[in-house]
DRENFIMI-783675 format. One record per residue (C-alpha): residue in three letters; x, y, z. Coordinates in Angstrom, 3 decimals. Example, Ala and Ser with C-alpha at 12.3 -4.5 7.8 and 13.67 -1.06 7.14 Angstrom:
2
ALA:12.300:-4.500:7.800
SER:13.670:-1.060:7.140
This chain:
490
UNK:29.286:-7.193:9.326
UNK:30.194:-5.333:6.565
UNK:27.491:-3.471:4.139
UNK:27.830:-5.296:0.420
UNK:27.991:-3.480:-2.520
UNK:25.334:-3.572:-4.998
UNK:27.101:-6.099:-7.151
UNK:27.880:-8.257:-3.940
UNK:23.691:-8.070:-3.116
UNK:22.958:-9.098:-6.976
UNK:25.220:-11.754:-6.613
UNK:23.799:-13.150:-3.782
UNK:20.118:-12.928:-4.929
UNK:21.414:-14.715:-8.293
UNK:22.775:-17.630:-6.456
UNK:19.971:-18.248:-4.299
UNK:18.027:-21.460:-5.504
UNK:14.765:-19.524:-5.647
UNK:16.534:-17.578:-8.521
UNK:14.648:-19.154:-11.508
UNK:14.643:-18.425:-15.387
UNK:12.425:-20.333:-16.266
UNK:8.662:-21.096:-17.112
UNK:6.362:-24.261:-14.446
UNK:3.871:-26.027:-16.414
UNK:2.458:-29.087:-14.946
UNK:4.695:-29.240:-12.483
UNK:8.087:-28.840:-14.388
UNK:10.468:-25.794:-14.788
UNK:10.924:-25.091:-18.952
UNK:12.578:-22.708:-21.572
UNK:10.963:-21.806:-24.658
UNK:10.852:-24.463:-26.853
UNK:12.623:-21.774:-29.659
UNK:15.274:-20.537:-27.479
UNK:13.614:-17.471:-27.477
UNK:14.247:-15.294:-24.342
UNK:13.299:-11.977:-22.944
UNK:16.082:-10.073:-20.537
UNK:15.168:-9.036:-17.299
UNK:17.442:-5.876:-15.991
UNK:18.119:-4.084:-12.684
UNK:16.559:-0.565:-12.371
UNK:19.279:1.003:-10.350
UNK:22.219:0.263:-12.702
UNK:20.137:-1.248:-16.234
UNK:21.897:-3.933:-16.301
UNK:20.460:-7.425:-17.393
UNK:20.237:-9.870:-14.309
UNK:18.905:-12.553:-15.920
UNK:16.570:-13.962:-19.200
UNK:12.835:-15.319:-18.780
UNK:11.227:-17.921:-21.639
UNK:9.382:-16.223:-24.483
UNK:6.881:-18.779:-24.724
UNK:4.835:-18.958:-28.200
UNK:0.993:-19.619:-28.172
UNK:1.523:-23.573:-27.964
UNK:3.073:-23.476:-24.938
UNK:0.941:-20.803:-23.370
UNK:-1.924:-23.228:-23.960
UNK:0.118:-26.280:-22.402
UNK:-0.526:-24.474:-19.244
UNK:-3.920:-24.068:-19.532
UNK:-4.263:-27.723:-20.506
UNK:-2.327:-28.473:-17.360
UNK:-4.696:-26.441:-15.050
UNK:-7.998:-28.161:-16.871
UNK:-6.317:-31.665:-15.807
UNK:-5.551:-30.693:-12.367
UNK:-9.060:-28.962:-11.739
UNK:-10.999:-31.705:-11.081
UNK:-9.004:-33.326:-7.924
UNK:-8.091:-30.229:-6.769
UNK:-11.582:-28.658:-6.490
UNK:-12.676:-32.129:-5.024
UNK:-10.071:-32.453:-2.233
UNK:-11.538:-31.101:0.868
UNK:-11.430:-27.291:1.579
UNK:-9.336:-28.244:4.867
UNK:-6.352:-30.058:2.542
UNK:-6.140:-27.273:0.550
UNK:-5.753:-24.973:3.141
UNK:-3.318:-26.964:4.720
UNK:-0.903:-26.412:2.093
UNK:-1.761:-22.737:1.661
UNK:-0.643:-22.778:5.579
UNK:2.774:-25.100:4.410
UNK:3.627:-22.321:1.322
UNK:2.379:-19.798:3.934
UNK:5.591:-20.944:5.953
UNK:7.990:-21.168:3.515
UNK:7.831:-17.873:2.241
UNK:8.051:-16.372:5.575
UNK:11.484:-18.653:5.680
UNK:12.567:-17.093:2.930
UNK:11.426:-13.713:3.426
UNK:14.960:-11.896:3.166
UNK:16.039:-13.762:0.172
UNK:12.258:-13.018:-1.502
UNK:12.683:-8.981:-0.577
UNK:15.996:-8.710:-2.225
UNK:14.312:-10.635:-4.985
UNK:12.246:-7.820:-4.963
UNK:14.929:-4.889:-4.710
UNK:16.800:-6.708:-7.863
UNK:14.085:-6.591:-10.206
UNK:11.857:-3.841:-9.159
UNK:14.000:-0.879:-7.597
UNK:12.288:-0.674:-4.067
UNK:14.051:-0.212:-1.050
UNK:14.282:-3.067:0.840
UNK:13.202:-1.508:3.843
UNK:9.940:-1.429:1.736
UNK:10.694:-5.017:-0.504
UNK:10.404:-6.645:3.075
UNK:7.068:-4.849:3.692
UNK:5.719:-6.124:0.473
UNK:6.709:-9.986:1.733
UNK:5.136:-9.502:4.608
UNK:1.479:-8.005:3.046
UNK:2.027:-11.061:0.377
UNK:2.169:-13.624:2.527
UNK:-0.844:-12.471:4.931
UNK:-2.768:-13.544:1.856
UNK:-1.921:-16.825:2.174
UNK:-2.119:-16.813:5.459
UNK:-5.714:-15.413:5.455
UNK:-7.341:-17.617:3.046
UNK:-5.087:-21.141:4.224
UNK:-7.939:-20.344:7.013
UNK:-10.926:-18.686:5.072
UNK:-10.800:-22.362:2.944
UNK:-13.010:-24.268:5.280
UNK:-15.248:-20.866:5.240
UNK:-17.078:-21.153:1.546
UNK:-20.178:-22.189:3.108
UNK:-23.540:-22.914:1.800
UNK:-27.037:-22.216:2.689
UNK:-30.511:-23.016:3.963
UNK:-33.580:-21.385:2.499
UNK:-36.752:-21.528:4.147
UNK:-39.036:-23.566:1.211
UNK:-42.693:-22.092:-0.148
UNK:-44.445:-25.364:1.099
UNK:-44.118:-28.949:3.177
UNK:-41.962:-31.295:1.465
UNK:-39.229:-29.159:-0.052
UNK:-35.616:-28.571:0.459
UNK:-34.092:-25.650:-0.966
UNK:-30.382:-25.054:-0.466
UNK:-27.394:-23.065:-1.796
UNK:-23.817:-24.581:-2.751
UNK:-20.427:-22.836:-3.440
UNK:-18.039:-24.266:-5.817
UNK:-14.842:-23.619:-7.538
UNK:-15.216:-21.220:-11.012
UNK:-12.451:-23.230:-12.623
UNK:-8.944:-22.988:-14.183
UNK:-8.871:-19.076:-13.631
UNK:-5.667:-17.305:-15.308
UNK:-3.766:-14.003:-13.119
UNK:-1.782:-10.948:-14.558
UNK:0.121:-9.446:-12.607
UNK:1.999:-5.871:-12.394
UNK:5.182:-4.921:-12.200
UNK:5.012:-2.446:-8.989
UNK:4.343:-5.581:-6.191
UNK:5.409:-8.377:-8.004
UNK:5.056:-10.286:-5.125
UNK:2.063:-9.140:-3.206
UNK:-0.232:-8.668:-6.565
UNK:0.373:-12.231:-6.946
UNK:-0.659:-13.976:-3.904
UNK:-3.761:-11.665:-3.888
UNK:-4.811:-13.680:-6.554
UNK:-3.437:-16.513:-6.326
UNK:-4.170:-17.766:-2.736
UNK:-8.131:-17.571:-2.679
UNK:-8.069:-19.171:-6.055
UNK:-6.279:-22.116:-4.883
UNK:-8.393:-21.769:-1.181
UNK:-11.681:-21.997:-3.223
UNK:-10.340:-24.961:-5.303
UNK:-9.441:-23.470:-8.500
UNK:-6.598:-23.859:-10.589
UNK:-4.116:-21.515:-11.760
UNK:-2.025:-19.959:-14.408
UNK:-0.313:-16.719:-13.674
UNK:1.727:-14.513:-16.235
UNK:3.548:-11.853:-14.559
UNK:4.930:-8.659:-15.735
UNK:8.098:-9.256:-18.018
UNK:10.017:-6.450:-16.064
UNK:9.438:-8.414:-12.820
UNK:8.833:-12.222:-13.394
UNK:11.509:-13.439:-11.032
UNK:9.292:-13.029:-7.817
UNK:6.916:-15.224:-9.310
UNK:9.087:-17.778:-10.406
UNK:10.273:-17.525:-6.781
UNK:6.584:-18.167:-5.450
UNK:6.105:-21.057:-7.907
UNK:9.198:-22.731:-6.476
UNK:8.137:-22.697:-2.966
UNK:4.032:-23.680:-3.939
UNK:6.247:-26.520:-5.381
UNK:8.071:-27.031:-2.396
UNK:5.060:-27.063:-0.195
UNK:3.254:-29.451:-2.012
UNK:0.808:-28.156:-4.310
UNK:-0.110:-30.741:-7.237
UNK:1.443:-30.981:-10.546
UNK:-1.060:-28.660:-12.798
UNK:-2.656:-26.818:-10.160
UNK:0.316:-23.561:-9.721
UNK:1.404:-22.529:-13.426
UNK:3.462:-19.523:-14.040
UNK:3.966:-18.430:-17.904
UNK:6.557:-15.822:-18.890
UNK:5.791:-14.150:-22.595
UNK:4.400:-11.286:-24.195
UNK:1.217:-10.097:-23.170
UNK:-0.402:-9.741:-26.402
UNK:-0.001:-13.331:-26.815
UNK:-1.816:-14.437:-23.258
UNK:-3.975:-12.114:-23.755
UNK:-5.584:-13.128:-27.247
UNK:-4.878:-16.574:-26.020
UNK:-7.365:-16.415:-22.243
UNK:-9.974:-14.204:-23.575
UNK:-10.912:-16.584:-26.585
UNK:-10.331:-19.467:-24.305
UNK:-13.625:-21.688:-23.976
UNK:-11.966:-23.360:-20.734
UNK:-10.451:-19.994:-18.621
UNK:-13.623:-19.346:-16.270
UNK:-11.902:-16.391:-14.631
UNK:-9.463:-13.324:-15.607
UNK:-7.908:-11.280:-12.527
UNK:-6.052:-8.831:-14.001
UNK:-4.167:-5.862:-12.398
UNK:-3.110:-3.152:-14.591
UNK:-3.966:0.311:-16.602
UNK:-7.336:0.531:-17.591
UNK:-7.237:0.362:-21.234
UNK:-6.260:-2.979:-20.658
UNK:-8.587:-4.114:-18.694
UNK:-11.413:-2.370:-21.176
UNK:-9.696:-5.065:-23.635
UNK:-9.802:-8.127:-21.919
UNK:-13.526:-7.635:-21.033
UNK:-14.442:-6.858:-24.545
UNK:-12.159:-9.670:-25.976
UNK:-13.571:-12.084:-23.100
UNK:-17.316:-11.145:-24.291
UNK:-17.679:-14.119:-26.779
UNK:-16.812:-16.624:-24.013
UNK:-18.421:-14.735:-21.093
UNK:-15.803:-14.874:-18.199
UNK:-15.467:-13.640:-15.198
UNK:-13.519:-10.632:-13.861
UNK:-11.621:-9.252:-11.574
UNK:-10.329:-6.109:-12.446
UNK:-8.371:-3.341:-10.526
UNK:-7.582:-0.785:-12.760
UNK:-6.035:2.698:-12.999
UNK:-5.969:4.979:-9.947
UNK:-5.803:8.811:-9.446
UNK:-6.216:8.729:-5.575
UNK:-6.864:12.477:-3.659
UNK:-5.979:13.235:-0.097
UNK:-8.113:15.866:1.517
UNK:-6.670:17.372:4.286
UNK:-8.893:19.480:5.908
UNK:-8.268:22.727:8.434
UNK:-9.305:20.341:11.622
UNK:-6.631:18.045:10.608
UNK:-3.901:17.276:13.060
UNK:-1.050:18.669:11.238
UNK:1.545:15.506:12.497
UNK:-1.504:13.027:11.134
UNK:-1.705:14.853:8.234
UNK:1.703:15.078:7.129
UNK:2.323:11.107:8.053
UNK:-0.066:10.024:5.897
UNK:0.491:12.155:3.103
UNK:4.466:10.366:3.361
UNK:3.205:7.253:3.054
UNK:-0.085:7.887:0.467
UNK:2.705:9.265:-1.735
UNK:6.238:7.813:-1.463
UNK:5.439:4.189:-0.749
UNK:7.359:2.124:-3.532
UNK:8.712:5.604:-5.106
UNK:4.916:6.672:-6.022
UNK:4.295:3.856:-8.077
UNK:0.984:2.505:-6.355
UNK:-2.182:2.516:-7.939
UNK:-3.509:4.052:-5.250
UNK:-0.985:6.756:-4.202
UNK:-2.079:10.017:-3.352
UNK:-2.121:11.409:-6.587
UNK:-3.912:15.105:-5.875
UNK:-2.844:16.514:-2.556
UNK:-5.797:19.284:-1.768
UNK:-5.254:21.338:1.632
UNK:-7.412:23.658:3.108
UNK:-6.635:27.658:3.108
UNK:-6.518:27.305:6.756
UNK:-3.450:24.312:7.133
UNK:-2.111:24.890:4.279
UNK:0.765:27.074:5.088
UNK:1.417:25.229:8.060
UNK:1.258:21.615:6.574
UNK:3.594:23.043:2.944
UNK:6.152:23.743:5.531
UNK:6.151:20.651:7.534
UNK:5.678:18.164:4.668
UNK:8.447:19.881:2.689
UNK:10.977:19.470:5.663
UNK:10.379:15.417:5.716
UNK:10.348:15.253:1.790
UNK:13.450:16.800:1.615
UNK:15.268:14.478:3.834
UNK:14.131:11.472:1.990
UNK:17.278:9.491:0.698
UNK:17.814:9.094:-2.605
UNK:19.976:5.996:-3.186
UNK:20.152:2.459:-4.107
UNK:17.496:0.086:-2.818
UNK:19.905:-2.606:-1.298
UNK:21.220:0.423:1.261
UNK:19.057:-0.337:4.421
UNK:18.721:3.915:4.687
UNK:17.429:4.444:1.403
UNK:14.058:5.783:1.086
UNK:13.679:6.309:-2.282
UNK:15.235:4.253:-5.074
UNK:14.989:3.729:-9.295
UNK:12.145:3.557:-11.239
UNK:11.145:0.665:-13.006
UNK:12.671:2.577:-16.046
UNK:13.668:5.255:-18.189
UNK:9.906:6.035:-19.187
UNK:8.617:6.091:-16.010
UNK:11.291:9.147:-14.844
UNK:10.327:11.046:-18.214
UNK:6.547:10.789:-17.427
UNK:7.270:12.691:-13.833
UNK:9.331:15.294:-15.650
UNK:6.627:16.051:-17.422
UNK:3.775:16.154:-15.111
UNK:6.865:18.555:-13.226
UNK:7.631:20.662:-15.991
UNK:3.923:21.437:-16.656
UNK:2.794:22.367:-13.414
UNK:5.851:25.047:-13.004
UNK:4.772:26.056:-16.374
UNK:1.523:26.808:-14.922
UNK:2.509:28.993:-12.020
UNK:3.778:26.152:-9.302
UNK:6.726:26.234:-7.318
UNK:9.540:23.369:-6.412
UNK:9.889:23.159:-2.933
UNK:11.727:19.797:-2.630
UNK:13.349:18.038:-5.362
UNK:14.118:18.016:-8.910
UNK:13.865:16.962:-12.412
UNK:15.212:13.225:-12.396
UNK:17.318:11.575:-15.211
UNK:17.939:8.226:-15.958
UNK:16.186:6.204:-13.709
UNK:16.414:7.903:-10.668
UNK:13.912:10.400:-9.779
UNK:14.489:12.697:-6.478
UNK:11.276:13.313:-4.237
UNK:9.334:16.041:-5.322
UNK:7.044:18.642:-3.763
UNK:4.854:21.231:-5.718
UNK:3.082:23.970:-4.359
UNK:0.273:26.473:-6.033
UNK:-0.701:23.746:-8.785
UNK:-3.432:24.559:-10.441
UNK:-6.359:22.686:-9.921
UNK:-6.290:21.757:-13.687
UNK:-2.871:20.605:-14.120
UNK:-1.832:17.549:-15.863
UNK:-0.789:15.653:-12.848
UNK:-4.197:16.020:-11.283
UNK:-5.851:14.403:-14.589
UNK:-3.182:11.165:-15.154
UNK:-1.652:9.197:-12.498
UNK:2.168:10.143:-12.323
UNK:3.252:7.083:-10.821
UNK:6.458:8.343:-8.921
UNK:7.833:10.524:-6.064
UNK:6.123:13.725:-7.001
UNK:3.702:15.254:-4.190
UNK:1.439:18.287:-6.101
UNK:-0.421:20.021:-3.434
UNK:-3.311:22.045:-4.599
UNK:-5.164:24.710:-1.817
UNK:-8.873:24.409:-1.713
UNK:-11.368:27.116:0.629
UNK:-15.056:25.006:1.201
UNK:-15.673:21.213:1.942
UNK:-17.776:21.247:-1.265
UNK:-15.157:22.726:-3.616
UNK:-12.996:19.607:-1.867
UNK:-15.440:16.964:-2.858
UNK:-15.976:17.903:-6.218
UNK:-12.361:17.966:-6.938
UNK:-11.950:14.438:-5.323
UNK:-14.682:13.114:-7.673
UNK:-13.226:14.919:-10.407
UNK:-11.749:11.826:-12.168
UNK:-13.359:8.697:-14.093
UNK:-11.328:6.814:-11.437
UNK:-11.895:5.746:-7.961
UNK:-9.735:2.832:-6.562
UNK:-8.660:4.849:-3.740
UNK:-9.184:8.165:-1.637
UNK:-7.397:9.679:1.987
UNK:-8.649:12.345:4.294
UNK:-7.527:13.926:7.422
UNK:-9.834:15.313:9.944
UNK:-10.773:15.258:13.546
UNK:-14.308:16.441:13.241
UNK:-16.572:12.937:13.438
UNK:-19.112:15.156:10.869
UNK:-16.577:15.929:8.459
UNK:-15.221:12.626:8.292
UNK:-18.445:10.648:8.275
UNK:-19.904:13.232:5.187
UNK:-16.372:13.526:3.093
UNK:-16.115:9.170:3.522
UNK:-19.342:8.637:2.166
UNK:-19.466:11.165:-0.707
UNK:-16.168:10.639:-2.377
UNK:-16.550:8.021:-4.940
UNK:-13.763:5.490:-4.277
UNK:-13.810:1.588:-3.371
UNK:-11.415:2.332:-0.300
UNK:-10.973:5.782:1.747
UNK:-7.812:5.938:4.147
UNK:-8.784:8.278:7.406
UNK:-6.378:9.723:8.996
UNK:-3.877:7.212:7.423
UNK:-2.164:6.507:4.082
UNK:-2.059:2.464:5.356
UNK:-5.049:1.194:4.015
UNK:-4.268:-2.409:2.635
UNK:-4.868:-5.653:4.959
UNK:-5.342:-9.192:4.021
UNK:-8.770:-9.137:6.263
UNK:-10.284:-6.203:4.464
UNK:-12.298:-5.616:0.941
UNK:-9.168:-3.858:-1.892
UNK:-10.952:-2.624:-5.320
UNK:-12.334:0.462:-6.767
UNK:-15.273:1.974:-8.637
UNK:-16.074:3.319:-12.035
UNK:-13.198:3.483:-14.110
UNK:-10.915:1.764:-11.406
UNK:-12.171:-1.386:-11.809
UNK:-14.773:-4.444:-10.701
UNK:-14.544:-7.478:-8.157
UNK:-12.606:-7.331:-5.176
UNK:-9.814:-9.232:-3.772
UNK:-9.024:-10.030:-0.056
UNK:-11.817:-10.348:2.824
UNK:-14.568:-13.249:2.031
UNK:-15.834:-11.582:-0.450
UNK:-12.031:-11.975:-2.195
UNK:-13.030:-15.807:-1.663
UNK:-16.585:-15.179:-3.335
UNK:-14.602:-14.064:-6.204
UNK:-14.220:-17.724:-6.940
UNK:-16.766:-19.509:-6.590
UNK:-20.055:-19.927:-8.627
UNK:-22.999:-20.719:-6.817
UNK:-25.356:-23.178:-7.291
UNK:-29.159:-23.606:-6.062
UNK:-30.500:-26.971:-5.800
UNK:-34.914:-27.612:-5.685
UNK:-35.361:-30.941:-3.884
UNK:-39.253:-32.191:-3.715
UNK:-40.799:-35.437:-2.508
UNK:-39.912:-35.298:0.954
């Protein structure tokens, strides 16, 4: 079969009946009630693929309304229902799994190779918690004296509200939104504006699969507006919010007034210590994926590459041969590796992080400065250990590596940073490995491996990176409020 063209692939995508432009409240698709739109574009050629609804305040608060309605049956309906149609929604996105990745590829930039990827992680979240439903389970406690019951009950926070990034459009929402629906809460999502289409798409098929009117709402708008709008809101019980930091700062000082609760993962600024045990094959495969998944733009991508004097040489060379035979190219070509940024500003950021750390005394061995959208992968060697890449997250397909000489010159540099979502180390010494996991401050630490996320496991960071956690039980736990109840006279 012949390979399409780019405008052949958009095409496709934009006749696909999961192709929505507009808003579901209670259960029906809407436009703004002004007319007012916002354009969506494609990063590899900027051009607009389709508009979204700007919805004003009003409307913004019709969903909420909608999700306070269809709280009460949903949270009563037993946890094996609801999972049930997690497990239906579950299947219908895996049906539509090609048409959801080039979904992806149209709005975001990301190869497909790695939009598919992304489909796959999302839906394991469903998957997951169609199952961990029935598992919100209460408890016994042993009472003080005869004639006492004391027990422990789990139930649904409440209409909780999910904002979603740009960089998995897809994945970052069913994170969210598939414990809240498995603990029997209801939801209203706003996704980013650069990449609303994949959660249109997911609304369409939790439509399709049978979820009630109310209970799956997905808003399109500015975010100033939702988020004045949820954080002063009396009935919004929950905020999980993905995004920079300063954001997240605001929504838990705006939400203080109404005391929510949150779920925040925040900023990133992720190290990978590779020290001079290290299997240099290992080391070099997970520093490819830590850094170039989804172009670099990962919260937690391998932001600060530190390498031991005694690899380093060794591991420069090798990890400069594979960089450089990344392909640069457009997403929709099954070969491409890397692809556009989600825009202009996001190429102009790694230029600068670039420019400064030649400036300094590094040297380009792979790569160069982008322009437009499009930035080539990038390696740096001799950055200095202050350099501006090593104190903000550059979010693309630069790779700085930075030589270190003693395990506790790594450590410190790892910790380093008001951030800890993330953290990666290669080793083979069991010592090494056991002391460097449990003294960098991170939420998650990748050994050996820049593959880290799974459906099964805890994903969230510390300090500045953020609170809560999402997947694994204690994702579930996330939302649910529990309640003791005293029972005497027996």
């Amino acid at each position: 079969m012949a390979t399409q063209t780019h405008a052949e692939n958009v095409d496709t995508v934009r006749t696909s009946p999961l192709f929505r432009q507009q808003a579901l409240i209670d259960g029906r698709w809407r436009a703004a009630a002004s007319g007012r739109t916002i354009a969506v574009d494609d990063p590899f050629t900027g051009e607009t693929i389709g508009t979204i609804p700007d919805l004003d305040r009003q409307e913004a608060q019709g969903a909420i309304d909608a999700a306070t309605r269809a709280f009460p049956d949903w949270a009563r309906r037993p946890a094996a229902e609801r999972g049930a149609l997690l497990a239906r929604w579950h299947g219908l996105i895996v049906d539509n799994r090609e048409t959801l990745a080039r979904l992806i590829t149209l709005e975001n930039g990301k190869p497909i190779r790695e939009a598919r990827a992304e489909i796959d992680y999302g839906a394991s979240f469903v998957k997951f918690f169609a199952e961990e439903a029935t598992r919100a389970l209460g408890e016994t406690i042993p009472p003080p004296a005869p004639g006492r019951l004391l027990r422990v009950e789990r139930e649904p926070i409440g209409v909780c509200v999910a904002i979603t990034p740009w960089n998995f459009p897809n994945a970052m929402l069913t994170r969210k939104l598939a414990p809240a629906l498995a603990a029997g809460c209801t939801m209203v999502a706003k996704p980013a504006s650069q990449t609303p289409l994949s959660a249109l798409a997911l609304a369409a098929l939790a439509q399709e699969a049978g979820f009630p009117e109310g209970t799956v709402n997905v808003i399109t708008g500015k975010a100033s507006m939702i988020g004045e709008l949820v954080t002063s809101s009396d009935v919004v019980r929950k905020i999980s919010f993905t995004g920079s930091t300063e954001i997240g700062a605001w929504l838990m000082q705006a939400s203080g007034a109404t005391i929510k609760r949150m779920s925040l993962e925040l900023g990133g600024n992720a190290p990978l210590l590779i020290f001079d045990d290290a299997d240099l094959e290992t080391a070099v495969e997970t520093a490819m994926i830590a850094k170039f998944r989804n172009c670099g733009q990962s919260c937690i991508a391998a932001n600060r590459i530190y390498v031991q004097a005694g690899i380093h040489d060794r591991f420069v060379a090798a990890f400069a041969a594979r960089v450089r035979a990344l392909k640069l190219g457009d997403g929709f070509d099954e070969d491409t590796d890397i692809s556009a940024l989600i825009d202009e500003a996001a190429v102009t950021k790694v230029n600068e992080h670039l420019d400064e750390a030649i400036a300094g005394g590094a040297t380009l061995l792979a790569g160069e400065r982008g322009s437009g959208r499009m930035m080539p992968p990038s390696l740096l060697s001799g950055v200095r250990q202050d350099a501006l890449l090593t104190r903000e997250e550059t979010f693309g397909p630069l790779a700085p590596v930075i030589r270190f000489e003693r395990y506790e010159e790594a450590i410190a540099l790892a910790n380093a940073t008001p951030f800890g979502l993330a953290s990666y180390l290669c080793s083979t010494d069991p010592q090494t490995i056991a002391r460097a996991s449990r003294y960098i401050e991170s939420g998650m630490v990748g050994i050996n491996t820049g593959l880290i996320s799974n459906a099964a496991a805890p994903f969230g960071g510390v300090k500045q990176s953020g609170l809560g956690r999402e997947g694994s039980h204690h994702g579930l736990e996330e939302y649910l409020n529990i309640k003791y109840l005293c029972q005497a006279g027996l």
